[in-house]
C-alpha positions in Angstrom: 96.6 112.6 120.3 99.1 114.9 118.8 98.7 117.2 116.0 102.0 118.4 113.5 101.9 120.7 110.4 104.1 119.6 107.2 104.7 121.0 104.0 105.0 118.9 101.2 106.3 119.1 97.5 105.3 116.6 95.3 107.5 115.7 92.2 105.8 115.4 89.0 105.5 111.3 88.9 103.0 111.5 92.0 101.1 114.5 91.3 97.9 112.2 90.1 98.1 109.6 93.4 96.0 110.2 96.2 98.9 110.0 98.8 97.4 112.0 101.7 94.2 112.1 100.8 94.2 108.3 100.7 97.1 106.2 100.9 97.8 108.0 104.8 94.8 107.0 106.3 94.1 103.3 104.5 98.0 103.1 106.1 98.8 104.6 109.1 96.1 105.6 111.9 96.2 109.2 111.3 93.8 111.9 110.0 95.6 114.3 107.6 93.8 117.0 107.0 95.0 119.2 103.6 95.2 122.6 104.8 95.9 124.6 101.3 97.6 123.3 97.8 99.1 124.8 94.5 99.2 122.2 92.1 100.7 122.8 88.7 101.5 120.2 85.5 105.5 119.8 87.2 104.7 119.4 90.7 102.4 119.8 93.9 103.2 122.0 97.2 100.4 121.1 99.9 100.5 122.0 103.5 99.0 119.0 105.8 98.0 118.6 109.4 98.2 115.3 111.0 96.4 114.0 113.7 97.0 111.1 115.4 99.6 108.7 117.9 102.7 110.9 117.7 104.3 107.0 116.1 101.8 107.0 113.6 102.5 110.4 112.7 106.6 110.0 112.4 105.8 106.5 110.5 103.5 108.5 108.1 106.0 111.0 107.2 108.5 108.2 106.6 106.3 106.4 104.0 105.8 110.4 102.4 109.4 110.6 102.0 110.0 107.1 100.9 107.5 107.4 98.5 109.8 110.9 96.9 107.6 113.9 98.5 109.7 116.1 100.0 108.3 116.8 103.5 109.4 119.8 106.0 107.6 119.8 109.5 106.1 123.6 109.9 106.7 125.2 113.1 104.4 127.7 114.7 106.1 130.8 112.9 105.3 129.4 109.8 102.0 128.4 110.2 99.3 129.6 107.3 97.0 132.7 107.8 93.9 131.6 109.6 95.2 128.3 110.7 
């Protein structure tokens, strides 16, 4: 299985939906896994790990960005402290 790190920003309108939390796994056969999150009243920046068939993973990030969330594939220099 292959792992990849994102960072996502969430627009306003789908701040309250459980995309990742939810909607990924019901979806796709992936694990996401929310690594950290700032979430204000205007919008949501989370960085998320997903685990699964490297398919499932690209098909994933296309329902993200379909969806409006704004989705940036983290390389290892970016990674968070302690990941």
């Amino acid at each position: 299985m292959a792992r990849k790190k994102y960072f996502c920003t969430f627009p306003q309108a789908l701040i309250s939906e459980p995309i990742i939390s939810h909607n990924l796994g019901e979806r796709f056969p992936v694990i996401p896994n929310i690594r950290a999150a700032s979430i204000s009243d205007t919008m949501a920046l989370v960085a998320v790990e997903i685990e699964g068939e490297l398919e499932a993973i690209e098909e994933s990030v296309v329902y993200l960005r379909e969806r409006g969330v704004k989705v940036e594939e983290m390389t290892d220099a970016e990674e968070l402290p302690g990941s």
